[in-house]
Backbone and ligand atoms as CSV (ligand in chain L), in Angstrom:
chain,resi,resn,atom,element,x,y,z
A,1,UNK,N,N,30.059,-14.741,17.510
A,1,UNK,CA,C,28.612,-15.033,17.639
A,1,UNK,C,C,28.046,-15.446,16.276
A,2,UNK,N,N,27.291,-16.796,16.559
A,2,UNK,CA,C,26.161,-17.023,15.009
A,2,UNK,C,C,25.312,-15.550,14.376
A,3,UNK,N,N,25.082,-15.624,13.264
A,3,UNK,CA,C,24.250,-14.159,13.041
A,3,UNK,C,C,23.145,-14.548,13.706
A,4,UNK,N,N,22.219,-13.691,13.686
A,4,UNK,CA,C,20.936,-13.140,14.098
A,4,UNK,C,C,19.617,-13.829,13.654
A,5,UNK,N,N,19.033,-14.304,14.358
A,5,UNK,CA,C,17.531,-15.135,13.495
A,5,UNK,C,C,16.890,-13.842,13.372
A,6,UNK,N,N,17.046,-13.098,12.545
A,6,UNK,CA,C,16.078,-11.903,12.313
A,6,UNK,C,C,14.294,-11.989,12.245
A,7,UNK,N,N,13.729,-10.984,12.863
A,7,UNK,CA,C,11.977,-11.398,12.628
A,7,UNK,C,C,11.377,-10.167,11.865
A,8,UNK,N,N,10.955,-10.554,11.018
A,8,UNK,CA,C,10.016,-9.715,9.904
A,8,UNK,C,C,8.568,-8.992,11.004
A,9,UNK,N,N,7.972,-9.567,11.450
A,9,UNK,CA,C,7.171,-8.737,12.490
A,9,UNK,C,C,6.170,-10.182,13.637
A,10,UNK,N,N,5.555,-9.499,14.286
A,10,UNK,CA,C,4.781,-10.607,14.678
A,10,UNK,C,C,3.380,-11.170,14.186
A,11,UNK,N,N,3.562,-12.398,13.705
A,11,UNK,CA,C,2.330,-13.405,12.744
A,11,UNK,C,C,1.495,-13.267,13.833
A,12,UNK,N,N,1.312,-13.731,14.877
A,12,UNK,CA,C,-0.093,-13.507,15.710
A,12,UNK,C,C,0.464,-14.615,16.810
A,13,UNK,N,N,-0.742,-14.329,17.825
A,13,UNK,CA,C,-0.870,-14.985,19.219
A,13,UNK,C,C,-1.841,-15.728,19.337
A,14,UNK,N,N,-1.278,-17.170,19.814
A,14,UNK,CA,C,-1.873,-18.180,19.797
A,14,UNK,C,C,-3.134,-18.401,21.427
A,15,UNK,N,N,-3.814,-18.253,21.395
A,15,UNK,CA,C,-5.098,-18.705,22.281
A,15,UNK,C,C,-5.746,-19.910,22.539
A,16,UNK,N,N,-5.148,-20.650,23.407
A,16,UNK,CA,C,-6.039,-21.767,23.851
A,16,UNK,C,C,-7.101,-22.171,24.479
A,17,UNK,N,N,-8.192,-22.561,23.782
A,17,UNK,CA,C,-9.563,-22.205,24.111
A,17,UNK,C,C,-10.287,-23.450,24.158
A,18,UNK,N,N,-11.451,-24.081,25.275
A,18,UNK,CA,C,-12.025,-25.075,25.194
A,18,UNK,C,C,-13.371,-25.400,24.508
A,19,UNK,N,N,-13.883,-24.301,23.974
A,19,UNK,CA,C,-14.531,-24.356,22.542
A,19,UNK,C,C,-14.645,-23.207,21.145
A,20,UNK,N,N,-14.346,-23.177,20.792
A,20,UNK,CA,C,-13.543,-22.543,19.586
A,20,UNK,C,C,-15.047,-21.445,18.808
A,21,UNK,N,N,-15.725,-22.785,18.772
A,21,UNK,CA,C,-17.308,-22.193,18.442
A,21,UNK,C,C,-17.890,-20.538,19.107
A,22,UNK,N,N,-17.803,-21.098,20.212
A,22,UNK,CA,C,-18.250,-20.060,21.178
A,22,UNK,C,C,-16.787,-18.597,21.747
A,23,UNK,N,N,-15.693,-19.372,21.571
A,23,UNK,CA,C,-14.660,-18.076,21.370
A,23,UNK,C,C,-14.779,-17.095,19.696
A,24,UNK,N,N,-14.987,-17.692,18.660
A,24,UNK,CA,C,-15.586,-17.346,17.715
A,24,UNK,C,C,-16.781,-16.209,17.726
A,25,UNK,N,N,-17.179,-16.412,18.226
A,25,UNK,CA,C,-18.886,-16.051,18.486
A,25,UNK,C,C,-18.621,-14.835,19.472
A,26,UNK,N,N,-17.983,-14.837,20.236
A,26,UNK,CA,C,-17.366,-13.837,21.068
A,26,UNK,C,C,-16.548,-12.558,20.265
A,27,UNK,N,N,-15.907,-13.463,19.976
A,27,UNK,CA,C,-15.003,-12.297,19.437
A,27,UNK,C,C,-15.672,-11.467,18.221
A,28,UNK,N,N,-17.106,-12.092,17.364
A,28,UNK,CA,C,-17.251,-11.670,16.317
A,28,UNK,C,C,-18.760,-10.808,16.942
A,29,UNK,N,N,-19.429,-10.969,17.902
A,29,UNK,CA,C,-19.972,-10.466,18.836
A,29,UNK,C,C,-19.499,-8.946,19.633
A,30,UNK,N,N,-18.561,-9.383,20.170
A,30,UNK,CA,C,-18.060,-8.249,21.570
A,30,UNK,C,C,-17.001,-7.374,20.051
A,31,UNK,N,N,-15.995,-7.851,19.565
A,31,UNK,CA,C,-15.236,-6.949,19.120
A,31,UNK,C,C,-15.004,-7.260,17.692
A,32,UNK,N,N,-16.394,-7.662,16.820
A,32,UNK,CA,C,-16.663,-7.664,15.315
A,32,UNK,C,C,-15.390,-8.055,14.416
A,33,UNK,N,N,-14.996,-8.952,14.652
A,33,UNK,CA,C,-14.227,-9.266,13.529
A,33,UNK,C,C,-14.219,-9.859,12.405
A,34,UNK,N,N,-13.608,-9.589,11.124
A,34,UNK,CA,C,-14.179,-10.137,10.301
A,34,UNK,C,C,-14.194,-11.624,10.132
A,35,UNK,N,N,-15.305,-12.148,9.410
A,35,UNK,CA,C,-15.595,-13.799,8.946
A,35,UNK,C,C,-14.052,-14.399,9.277
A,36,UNK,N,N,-14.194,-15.790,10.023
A,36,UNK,CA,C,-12.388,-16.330,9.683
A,36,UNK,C,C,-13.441,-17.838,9.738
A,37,UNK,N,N,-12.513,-18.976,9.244
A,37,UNK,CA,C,-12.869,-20.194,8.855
A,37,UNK,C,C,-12.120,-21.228,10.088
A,38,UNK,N,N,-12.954,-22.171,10.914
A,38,UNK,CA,C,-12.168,-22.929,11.590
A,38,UNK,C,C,-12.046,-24.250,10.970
A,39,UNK,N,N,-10.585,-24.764,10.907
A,39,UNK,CA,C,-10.003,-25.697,10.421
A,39,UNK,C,C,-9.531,-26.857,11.002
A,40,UNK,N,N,-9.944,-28.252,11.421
A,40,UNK,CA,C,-9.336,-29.168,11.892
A,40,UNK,C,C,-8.068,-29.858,11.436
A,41,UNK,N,N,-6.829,-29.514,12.045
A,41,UNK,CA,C,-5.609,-29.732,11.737
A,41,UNK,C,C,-5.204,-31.057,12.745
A,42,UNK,N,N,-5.282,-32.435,12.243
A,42,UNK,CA,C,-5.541,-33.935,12.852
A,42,UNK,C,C,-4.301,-33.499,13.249
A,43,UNK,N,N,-3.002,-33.576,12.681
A,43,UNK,CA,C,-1.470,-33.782,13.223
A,43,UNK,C,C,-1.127,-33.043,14.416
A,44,UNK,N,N,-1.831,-31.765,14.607
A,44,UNK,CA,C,-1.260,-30.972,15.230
A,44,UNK,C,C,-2.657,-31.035,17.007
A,45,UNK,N,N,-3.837,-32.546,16.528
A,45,UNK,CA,C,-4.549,-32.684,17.625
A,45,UNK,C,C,-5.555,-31.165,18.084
A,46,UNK,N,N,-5.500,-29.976,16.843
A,46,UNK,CA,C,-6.497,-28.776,17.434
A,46,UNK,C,C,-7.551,-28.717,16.312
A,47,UNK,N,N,-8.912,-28.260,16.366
A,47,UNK,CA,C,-9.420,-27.220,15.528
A,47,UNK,C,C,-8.853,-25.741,16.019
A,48,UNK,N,N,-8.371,-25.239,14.463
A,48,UNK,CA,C,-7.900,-23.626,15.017
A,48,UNK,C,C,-8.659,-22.751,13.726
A,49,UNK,N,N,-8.379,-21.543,14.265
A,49,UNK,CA,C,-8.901,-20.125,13.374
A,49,UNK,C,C,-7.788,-19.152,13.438
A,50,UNK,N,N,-7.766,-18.317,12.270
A,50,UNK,CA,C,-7.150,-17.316,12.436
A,50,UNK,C,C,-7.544,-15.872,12.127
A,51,UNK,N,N,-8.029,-15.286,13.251
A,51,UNK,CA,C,-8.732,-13.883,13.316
A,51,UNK,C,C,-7.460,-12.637,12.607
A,52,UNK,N,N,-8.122,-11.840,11.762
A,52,UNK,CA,C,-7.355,-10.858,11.137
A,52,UNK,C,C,-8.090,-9.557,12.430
A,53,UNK,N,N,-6.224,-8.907,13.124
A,53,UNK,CA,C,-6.811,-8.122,13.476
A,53,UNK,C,C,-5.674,-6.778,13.594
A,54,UNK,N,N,-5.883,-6.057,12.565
A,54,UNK,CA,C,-5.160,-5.003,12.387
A,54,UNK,C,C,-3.796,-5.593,11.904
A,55,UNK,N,N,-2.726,-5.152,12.334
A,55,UNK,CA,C,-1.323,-5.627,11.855
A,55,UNK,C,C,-0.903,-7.040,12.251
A,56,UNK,N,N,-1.637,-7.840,13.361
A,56,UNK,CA,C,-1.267,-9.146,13.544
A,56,UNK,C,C,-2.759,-9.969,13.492
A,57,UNK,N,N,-2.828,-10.762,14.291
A,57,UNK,CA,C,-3.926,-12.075,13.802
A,57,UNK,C,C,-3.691,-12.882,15.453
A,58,UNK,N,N,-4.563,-13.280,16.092
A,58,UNK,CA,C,-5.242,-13.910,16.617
A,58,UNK,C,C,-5.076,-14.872,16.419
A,59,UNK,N,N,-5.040,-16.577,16.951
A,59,UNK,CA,C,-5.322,-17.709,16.495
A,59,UNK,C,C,-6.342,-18.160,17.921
A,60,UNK,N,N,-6.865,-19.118,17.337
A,60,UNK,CA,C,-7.307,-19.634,18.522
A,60,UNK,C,C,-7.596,-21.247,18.335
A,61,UNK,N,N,-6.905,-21.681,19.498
A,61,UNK,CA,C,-7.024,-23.151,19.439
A,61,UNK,C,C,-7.754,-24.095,20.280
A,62,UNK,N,N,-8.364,-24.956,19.728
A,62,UNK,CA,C,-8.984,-25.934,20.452
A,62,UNK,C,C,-8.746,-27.116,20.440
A,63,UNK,N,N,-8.278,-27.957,21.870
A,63,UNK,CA,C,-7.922,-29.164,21.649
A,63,UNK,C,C,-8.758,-30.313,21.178
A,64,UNK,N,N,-8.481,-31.462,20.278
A,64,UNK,CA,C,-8.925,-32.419,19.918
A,64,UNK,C,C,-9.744,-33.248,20.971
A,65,UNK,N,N,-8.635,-33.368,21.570
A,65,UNK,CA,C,-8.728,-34.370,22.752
A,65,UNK,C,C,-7.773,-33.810,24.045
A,66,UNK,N,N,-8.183,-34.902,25.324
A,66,UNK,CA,C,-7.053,-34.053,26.417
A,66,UNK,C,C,-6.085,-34.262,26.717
A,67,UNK,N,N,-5.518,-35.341,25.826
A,67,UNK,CA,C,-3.944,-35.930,25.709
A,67,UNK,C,C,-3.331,-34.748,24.487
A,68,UNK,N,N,-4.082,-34.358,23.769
A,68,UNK,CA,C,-3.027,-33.595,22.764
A,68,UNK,C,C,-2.118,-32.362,23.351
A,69,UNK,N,N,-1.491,-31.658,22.369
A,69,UNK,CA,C,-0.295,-30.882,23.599
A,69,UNK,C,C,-1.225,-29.686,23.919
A,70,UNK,N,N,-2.082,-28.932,23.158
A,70,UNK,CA,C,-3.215,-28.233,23.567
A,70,UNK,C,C,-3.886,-29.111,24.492
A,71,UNK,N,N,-4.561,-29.814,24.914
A,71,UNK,CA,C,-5.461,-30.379,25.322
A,71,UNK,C,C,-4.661,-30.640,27.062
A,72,UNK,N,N,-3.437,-30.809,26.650
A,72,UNK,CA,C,-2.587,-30.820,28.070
A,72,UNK,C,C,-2.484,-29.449,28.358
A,73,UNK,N,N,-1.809,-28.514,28.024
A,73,UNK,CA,C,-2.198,-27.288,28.296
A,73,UNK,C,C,-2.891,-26.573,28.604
A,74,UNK,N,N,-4.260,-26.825,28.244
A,74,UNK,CA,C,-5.438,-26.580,29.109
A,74,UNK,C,C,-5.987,-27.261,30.229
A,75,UNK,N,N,-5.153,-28.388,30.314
A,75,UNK,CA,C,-5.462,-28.991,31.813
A,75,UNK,C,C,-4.835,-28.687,33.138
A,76,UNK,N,N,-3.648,-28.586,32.437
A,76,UNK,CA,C,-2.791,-28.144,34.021
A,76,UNK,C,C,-2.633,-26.155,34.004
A,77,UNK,N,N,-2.725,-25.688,32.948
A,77,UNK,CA,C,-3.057,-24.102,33.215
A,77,UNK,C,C,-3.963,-23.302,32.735
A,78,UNK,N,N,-4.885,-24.307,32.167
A,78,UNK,CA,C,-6.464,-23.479,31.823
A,78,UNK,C,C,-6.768,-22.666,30.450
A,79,UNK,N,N,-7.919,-22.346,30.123
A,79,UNK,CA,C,-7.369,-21.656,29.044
A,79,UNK,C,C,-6.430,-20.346,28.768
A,80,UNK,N,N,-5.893,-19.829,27.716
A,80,UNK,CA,C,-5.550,-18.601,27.846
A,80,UNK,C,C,-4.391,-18.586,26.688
A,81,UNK,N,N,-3.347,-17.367,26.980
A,81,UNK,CA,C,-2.773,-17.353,26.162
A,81,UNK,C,C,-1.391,-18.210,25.986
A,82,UNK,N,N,-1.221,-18.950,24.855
A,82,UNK,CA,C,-0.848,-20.403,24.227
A,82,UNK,C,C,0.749,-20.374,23.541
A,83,UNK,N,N,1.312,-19.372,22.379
A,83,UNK,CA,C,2.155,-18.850,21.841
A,83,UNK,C,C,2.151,-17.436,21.483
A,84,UNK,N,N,3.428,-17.509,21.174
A,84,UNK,CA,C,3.934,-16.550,20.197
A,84,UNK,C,C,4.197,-16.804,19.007
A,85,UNK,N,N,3.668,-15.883,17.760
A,85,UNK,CA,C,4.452,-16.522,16.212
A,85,UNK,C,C,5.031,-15.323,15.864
A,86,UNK,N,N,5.979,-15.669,15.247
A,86,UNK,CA,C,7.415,-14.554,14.899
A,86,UNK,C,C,7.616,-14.716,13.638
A,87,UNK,N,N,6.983,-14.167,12.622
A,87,UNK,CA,C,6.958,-14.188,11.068
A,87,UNK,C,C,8.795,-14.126,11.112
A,88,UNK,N,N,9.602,-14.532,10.284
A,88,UNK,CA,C,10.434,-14.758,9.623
A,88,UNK,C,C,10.363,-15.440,8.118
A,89,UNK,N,N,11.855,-15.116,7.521
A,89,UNK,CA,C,12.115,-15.315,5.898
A,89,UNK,C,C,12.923,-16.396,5.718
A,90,UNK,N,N,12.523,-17.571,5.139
A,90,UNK,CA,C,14.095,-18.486,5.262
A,90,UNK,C,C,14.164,-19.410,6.230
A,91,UNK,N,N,12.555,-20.064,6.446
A,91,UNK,CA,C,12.671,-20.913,8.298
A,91,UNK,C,C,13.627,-21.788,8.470
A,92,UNK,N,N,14.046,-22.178,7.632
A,92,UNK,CA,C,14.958,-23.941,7.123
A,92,UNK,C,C,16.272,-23.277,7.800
A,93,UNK,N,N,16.514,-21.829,7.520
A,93,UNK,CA,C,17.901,-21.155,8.019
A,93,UNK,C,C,17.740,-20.889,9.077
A,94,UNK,N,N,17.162,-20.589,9.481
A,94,UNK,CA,C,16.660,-19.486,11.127
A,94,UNK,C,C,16.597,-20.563,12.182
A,95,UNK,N,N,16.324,-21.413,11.383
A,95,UNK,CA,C,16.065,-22.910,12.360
A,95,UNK,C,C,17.347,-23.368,12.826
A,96,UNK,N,N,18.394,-23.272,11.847
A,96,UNK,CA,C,20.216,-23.849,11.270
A,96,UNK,C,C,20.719,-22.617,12.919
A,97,UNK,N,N,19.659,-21.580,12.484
A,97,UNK,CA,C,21.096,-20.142,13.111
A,97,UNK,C,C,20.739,-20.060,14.579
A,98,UNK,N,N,18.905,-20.247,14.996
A,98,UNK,CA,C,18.921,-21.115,16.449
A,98,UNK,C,C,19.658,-21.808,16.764
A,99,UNK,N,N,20.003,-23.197,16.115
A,99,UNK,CA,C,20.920,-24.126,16.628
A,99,UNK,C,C,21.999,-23.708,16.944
A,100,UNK,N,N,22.600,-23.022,16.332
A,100,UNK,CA,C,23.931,-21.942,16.463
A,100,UNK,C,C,23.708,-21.342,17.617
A,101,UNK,N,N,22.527,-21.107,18.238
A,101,UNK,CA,C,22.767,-19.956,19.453
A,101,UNK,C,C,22.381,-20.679,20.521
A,102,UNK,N,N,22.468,-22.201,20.320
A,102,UNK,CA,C,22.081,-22.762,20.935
A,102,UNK,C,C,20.209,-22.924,21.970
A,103,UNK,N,N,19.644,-22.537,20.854
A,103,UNK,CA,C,18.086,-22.448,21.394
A,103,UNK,C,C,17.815,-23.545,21.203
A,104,UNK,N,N,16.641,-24.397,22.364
A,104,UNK,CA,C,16.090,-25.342,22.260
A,104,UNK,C,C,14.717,-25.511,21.575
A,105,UNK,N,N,14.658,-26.159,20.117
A,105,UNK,CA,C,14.025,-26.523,19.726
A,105,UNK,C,C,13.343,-27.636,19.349
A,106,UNK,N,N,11.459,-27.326,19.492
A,106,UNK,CA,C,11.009,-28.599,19.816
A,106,UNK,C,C,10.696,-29.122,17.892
A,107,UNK,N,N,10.493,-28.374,16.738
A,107,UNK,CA,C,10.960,-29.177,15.510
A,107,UNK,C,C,11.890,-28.718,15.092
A,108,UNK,N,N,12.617,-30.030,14.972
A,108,UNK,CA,C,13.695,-29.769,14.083
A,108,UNK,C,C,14.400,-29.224,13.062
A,109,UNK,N,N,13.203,-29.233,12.140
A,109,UNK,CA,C,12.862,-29.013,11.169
A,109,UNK,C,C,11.371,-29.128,10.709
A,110,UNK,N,N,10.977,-27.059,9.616
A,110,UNK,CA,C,10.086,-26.678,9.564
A,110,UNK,C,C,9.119,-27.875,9.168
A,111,UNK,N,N,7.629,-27.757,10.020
A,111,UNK,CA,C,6.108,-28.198,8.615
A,111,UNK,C,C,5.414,-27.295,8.486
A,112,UNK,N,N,4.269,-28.056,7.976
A,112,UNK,CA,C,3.154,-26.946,7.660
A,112,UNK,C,C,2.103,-27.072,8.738
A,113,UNK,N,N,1.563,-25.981,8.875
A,113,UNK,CA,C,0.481,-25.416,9.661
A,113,UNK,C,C,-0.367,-24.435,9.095
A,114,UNK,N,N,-0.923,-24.202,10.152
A,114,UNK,CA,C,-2.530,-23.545,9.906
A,114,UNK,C,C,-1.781,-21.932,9.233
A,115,UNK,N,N,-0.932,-21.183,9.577
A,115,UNK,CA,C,-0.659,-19.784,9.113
A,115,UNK,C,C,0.582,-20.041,7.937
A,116,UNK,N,N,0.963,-20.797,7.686
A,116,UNK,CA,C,2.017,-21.338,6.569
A,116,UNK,C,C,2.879,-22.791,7.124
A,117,UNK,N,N,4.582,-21.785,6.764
A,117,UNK,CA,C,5.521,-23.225,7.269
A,117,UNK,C,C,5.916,-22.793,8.594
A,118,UNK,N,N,5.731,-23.537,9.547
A,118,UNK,CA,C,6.091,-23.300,11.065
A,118,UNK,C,C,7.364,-24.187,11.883
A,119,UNK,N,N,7.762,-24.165,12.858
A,119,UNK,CA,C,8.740,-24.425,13.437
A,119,UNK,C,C,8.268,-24.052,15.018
A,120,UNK,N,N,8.386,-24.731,16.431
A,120,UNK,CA,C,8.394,-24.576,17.692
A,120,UNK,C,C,9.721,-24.503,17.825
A,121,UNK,N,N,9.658,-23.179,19.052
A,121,UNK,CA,C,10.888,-23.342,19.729
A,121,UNK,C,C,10.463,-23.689,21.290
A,122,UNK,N,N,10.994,-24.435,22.154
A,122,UNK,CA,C,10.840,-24.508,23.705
A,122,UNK,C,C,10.797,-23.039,24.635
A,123,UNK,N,N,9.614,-23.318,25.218
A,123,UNK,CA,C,9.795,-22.059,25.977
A,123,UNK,C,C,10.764,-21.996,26.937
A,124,UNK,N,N,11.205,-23.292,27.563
A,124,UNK,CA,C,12.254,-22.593,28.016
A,124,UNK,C,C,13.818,-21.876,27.558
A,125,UNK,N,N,13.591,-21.649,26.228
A,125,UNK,CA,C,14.648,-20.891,25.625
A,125,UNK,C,C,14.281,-19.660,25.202
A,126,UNK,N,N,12.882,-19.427,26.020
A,126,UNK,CA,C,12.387,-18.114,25.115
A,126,UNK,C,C,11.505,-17.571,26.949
A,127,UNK,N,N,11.931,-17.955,27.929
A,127,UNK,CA,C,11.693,-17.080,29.252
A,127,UNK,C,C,10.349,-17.898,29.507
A,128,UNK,N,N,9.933,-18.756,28.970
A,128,UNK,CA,C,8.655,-19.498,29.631
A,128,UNK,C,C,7.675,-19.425,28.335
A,129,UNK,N,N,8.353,-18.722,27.336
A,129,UNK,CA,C,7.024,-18.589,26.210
A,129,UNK,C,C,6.936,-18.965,25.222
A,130,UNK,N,N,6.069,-20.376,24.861
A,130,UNK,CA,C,6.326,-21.306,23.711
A,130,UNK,C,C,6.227,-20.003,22.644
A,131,UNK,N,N,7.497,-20.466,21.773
A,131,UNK,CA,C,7.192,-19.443,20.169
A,131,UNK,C,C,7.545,-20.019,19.273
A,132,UNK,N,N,6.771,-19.855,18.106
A,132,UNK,CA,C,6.704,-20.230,16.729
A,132,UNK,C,C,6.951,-19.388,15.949
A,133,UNK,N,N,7.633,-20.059,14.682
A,133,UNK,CA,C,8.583,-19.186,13.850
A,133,UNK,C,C,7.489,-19.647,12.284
A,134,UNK,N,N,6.912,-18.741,11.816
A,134,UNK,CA,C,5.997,-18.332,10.842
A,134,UNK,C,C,6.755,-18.004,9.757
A,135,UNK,N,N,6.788,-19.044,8.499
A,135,UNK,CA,C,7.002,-18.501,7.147
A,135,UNK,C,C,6.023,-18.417,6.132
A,136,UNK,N,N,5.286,-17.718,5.957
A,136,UNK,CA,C,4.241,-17.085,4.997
A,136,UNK,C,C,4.314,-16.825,3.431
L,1,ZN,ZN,ZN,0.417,-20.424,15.977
């Protein structure tokens, strides 16, 4: 067997939301969280945020438009919950030692994103649940 893509803990859960403003406002409303900054990330087609909440973080995304892969996602299953991110050390490797275990991944190789350097894996190699691999 390839070794182990080991995970340092979980970076946070991704939320797909059709206005970001008003999920904001909610969350800092109903369950006070502290100040977070929303960021328009063009490549990736979302404005997102990332809520600090206790040992993990919140994201929440809003699609650009309704062709983007958020923006499709909220069309055919509405809003809700979007990913998983799986902090790991070393993405460039973890990425190498997936391939080894044969997981289907949708980059190839890591970029950058809104919580550091990221990587998608296909949900269908992960039971239906898109996850992202978080290097911080
Ligand atoms: Zn994410």
């Amino acid at each position: 067997m390839p070794e182990a893509c080991k995970i340092n803990h979980l970076d946070h859960i991704g939320i797909a939301v059709t206005d970001i403003e008003k999920a904001v406002e909610m969350f800092t409303n109903v369950f006070d969280i502290p100040p977070c900054e929303i960021e328009q990330i063009d490549d990736q087609g979302v404005k997102a945020t990332l809520i600090e909440v206790g040992q993990t973080r919140i994201e929440l995304l809003e699609p650009l438009s309704p062709d983007s892969p958020v923006g499709k996602f909220i069309q055919s299953r509405g809003e809700g919950l979007h990913h998983l991110a799986l902090n790991v050390s070393d993405i460039s490797q973890k990425l190498e030692t997936l391939k080894q275990h044969d997981i289907r991944l949708i980059d190839q190789s890591p970029r950058e994103g809104l919580s550091g350097t990221i990587a998608f894996i296909h949900p269908a190699s992960v039971f239906g649940v898109l996850t992202e691999l978080v290097e911080n």
